[in-house]
N, CA, C and O atoms as a DFTB+ gen file, in Angstrom:
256 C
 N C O
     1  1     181.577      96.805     160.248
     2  2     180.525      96.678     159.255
     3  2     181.017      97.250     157.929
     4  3     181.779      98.211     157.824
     5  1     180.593      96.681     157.129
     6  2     181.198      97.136     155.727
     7  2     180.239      98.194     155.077
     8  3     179.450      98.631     155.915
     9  1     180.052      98.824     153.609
    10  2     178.822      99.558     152.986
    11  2     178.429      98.654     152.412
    12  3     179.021      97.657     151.998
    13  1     176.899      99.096     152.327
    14  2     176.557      99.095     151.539
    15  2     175.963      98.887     150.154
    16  3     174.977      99.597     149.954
    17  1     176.333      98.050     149.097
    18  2     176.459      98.419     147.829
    19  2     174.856      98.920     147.442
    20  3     173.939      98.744     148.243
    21  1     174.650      99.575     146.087
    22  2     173.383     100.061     145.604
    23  2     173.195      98.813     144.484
    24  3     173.960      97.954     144.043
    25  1     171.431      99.243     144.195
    26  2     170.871      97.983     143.405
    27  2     171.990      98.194     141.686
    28  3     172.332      97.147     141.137
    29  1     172.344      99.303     141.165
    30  2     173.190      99.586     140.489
    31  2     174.502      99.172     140.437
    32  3     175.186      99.124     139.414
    33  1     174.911      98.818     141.758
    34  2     176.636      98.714     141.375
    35  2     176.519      97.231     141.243
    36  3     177.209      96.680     140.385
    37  1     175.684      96.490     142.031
    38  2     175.161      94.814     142.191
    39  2     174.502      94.396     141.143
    40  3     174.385      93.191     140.920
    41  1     173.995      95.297     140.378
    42  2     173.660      94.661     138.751
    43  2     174.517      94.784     137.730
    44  3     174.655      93.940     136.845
    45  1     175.169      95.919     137.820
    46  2     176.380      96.378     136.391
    47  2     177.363      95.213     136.914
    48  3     177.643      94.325     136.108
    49  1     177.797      95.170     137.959
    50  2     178.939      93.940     137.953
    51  2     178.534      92.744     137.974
    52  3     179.285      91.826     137.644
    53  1     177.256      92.539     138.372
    54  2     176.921      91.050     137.983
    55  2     176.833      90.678     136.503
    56  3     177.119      89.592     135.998
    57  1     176.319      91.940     135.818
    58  2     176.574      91.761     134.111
    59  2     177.825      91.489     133.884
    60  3     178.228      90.447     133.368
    61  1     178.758      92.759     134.400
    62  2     179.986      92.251     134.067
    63  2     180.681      90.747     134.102
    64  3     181.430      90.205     133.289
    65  1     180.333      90.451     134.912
    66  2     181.039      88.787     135.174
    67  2     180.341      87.660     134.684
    68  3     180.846      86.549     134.520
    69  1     178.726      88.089     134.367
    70  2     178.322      87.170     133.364
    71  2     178.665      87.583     132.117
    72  3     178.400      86.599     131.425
    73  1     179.083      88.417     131.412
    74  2     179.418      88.615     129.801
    75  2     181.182      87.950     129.911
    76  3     181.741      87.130     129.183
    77  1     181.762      88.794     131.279
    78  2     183.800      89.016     130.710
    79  2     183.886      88.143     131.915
    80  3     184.682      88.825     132.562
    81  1     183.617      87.073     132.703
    82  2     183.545      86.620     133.921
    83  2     185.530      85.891     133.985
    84  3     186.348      85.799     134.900
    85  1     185.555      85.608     132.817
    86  2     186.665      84.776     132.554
    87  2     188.405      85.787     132.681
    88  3     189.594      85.480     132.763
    89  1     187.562      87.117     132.627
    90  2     189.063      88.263     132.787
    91  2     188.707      88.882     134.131
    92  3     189.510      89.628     134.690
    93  1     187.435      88.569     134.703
    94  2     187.579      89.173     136.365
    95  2     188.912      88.227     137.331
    96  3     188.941      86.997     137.336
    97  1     189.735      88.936     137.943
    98  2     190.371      88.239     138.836
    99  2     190.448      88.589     140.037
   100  3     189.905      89.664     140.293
   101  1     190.915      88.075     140.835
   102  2     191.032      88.338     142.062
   103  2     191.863      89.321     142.616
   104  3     192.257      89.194     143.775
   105  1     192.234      90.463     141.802
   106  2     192.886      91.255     141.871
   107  2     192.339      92.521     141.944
   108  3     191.856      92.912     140.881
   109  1     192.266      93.342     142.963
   110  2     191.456      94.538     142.836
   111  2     192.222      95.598     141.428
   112  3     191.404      95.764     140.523
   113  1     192.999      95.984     141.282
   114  2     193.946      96.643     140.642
   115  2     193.460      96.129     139.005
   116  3     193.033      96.862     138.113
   117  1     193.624      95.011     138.968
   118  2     192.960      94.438     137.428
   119  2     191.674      94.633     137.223
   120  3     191.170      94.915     136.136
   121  1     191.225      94.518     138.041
   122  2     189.717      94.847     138.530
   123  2     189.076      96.298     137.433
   124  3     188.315      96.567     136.504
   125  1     190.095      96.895     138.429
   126  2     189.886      98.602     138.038
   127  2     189.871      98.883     136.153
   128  3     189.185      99.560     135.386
   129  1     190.905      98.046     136.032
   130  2     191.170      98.397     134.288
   131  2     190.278      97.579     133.940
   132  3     189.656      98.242     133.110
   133  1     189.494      96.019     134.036
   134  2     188.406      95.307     133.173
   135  2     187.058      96.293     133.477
   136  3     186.175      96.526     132.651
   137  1     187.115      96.791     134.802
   138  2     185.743      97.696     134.489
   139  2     186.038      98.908     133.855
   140  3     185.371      99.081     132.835
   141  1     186.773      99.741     134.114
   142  2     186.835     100.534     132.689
   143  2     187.135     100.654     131.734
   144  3     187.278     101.780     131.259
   145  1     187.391      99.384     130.939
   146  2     187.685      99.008     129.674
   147  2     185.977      98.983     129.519
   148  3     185.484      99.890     128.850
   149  1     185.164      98.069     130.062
   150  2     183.836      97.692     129.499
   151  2     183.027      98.205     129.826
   152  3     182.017      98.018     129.147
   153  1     182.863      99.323     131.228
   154  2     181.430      99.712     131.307
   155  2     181.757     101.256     131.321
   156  3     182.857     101.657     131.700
   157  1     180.896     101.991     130.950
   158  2     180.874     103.356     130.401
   159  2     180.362     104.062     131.760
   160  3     179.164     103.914     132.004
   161  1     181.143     104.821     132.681
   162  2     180.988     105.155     133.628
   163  2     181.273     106.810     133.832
   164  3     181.820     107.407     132.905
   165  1     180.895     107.543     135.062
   166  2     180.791     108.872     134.795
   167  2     181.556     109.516     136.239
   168  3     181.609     110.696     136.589
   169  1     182.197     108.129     137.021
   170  2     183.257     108.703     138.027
   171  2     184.302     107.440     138.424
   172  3     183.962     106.261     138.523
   173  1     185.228     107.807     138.563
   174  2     186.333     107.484     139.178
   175  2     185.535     106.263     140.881
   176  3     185.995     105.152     141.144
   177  1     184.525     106.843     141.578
   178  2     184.337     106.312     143.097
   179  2     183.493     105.278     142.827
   180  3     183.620     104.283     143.541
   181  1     182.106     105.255     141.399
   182  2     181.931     104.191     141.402
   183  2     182.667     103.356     140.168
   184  3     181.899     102.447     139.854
   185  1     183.633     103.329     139.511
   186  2     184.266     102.497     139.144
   187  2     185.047     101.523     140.070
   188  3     185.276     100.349     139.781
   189  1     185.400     102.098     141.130
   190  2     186.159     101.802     142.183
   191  2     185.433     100.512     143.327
   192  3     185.677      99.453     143.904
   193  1     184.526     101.428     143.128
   194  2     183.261     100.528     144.291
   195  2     182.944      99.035     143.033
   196  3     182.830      97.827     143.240
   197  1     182.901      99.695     142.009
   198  2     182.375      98.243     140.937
   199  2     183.618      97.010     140.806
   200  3     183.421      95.874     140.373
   201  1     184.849      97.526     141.268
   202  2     185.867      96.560     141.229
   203  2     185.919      95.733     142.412
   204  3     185.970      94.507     142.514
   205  1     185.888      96.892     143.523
   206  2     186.164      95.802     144.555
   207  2     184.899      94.971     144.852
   208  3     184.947      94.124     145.744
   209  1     183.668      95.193     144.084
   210  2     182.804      94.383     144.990
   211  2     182.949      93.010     143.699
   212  3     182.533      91.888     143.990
   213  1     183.614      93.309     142.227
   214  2     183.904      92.611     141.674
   215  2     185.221      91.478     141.971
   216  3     185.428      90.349     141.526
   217  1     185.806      92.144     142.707
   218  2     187.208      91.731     143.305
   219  2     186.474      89.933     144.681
   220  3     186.776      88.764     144.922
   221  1     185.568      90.870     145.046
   222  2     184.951      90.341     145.770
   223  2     184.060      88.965     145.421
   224  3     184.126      87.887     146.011
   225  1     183.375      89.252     144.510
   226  2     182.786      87.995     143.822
   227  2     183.583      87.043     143.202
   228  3     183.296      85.847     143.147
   229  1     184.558      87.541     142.743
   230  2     185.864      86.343     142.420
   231  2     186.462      85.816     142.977
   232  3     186.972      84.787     142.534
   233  1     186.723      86.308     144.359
   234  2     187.404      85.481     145.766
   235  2     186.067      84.396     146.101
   236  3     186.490      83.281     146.404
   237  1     184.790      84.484     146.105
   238  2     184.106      83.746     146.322
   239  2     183.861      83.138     146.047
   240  3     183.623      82.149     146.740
   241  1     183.628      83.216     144.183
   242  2     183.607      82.035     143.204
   243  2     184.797      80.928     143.490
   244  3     184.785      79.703     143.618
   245  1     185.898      82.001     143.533
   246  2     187.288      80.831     143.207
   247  2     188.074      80.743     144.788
   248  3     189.222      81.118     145.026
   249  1     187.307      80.268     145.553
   250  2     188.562      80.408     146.481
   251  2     189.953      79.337     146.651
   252  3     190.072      78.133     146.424
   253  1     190.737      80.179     147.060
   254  2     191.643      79.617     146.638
   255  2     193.066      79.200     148.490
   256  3     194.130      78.602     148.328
C-alpha cells in the first residue's frame, strides 16, 4: 500500500502542473528542482512528497 497524500500536497501540485505543466517531467530528480524553483515551501519532506506525486502525474499523463 502506498501513503497517503494530504488535500495540500494534491492541490499545490495540481496548480503546479496547471500553471508550469510543460517543465514537469517524468523525472523525479527534475521534479525536485521545478518544485522548488516555484512553490515557496518550509521543508525539505514535503517538497519531496510534492515531486514524486508530481513525478507521478506525468507518468500518467504521458505514458510512454
Amino acid at each position: 500500500m502506498g501513503r497517503i497524500k494530504t488535500r495540500l500536497v494534491k492541490r499545490s501540485t495540481r496548480e503546479l502542473l496547471k500553471q508550469h505543466g510543460e517543465e514537469v517531467a517524468a523525472d523525479y530528480v527534475e521534479n525536485k528542482k521545478i518544485v522548488q524553483k516555484y512553490v515557496e515551501l518550509s521543508s525539505k519532506k514535503l517538497r519531496n512528497i510534492m515531486a514524486g506525486y508530481a513525478t507521478r502525474l506525468a507518468k500518467q499523463r504521458k505514458p510512454e
